[in-house]
N, C-alpha and C positions, 0 to 999 in steps of 0.2 A: 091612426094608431102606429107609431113608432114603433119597429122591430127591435127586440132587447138586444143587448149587444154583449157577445161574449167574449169574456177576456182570454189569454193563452192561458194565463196562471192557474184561469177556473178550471185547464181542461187538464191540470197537473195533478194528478194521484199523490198525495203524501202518503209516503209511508215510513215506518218506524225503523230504528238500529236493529238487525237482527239483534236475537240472542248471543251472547260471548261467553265462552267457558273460560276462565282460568285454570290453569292445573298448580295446586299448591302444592309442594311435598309435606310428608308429616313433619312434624315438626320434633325434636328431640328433646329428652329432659331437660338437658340446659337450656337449650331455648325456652321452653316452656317456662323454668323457673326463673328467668331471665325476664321474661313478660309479666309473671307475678310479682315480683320486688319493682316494677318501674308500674307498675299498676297496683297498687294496696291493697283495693275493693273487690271483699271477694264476692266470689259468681254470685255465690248464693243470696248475696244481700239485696238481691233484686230477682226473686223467682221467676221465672220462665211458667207462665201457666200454663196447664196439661191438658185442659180442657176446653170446649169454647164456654160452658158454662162458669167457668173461673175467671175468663177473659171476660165476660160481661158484668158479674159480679164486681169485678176491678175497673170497670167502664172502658175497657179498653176494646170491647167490640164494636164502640163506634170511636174510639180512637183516632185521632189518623194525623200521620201515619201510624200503623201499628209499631211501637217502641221494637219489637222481638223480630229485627229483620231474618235472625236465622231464623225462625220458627218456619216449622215443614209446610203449613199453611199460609206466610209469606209471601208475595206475588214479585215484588221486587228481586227477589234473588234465591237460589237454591244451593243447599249443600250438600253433594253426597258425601253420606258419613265413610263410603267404603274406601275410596281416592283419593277424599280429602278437598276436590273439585270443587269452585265454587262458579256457577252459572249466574250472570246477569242476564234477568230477562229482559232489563229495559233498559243497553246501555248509555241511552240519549239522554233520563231522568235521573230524579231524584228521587227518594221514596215521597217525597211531600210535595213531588210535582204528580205524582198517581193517582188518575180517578181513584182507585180501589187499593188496598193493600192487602187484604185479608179475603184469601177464597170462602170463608163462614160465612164470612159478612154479607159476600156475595151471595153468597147461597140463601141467607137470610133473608134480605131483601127481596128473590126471587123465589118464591116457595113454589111454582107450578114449572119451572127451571128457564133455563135462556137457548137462545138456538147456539148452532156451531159456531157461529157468526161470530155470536157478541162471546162465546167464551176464547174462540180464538183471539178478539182483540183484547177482552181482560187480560190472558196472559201471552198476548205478541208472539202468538204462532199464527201458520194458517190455518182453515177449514178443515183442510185436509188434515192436518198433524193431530188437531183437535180429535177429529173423528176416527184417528189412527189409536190414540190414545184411551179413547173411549172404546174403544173394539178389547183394546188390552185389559182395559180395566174390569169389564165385564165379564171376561175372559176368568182372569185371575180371581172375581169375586165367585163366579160360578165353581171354580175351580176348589174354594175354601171352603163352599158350601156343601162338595162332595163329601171332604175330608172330615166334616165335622160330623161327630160321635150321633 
């Protein structure tokens, strides 16, 4: 029996572009109207659905990519509204190179949930950040659960 032979490459880790913030500044009325006369179509002609249940109704819960790259459930990129910031999670991709685009979706397909692992590589953090994250979360939901009447 022949011993396998391993190659250096196998013994290479790939891993992904971190995460990259950009900082946009707001943008001003002019600009802004300046973006609408060189663009016709308005926003609204193409709703943003609010719901996941409106996303699936439109089929776009199994979409993909999901068309609503801003949308706050999103995986490909993030916006804070307060900054104006926009975060690439995956700056190596495209959204139509993405296993996944949609945290619902994710969540849908996994009804009994996924470890730190596989949510850290859905959204290209690590273990750790993931579980930092989750500490907050439960934190903050605990925290609403006080407050409420």
């Amino acid at each position: 029996m022949a011993a396998e032979m391993i190659r250096p490459e196998d013994l290479i880790q790939r891993t992904r572009e971190r995460a990259r913030t950009i900082n946009v500044r707001r943008l001003a009325k002019s600009e802004l109207e300046r973006g609408r006369l060189s663009n016709p179509t308005p926003a609204d002609a193409l709703p943003r659905p609010r719901t996941w249940g409106e996303c699936q109704s439109r089929g776009l819960g199994v979409a993909h990519p999901c068309p609503y790259v801003s949308c706050s459930k999103h995986l490909f990129l993030e916006v804070d509204q307060r900054t104006g910031s926009i975060k690439l999670n995956f700056p190596d991709l495209e959204p139509d190179e993405l296993a996944e685009t949609c945290a619902l979706a994710v969540a849908e397909k996994h009804p009994d949930g996924i470890t730190l692992e596989q949510v850290g590589e859905t959204i290209n953090v690590t273990r750790e950040r993931t579980r930092q994250i989750e500490t907050r979360a439960v934190a903050a939901y605990a925290s609403a659960l006080k407050e409420r009447p």
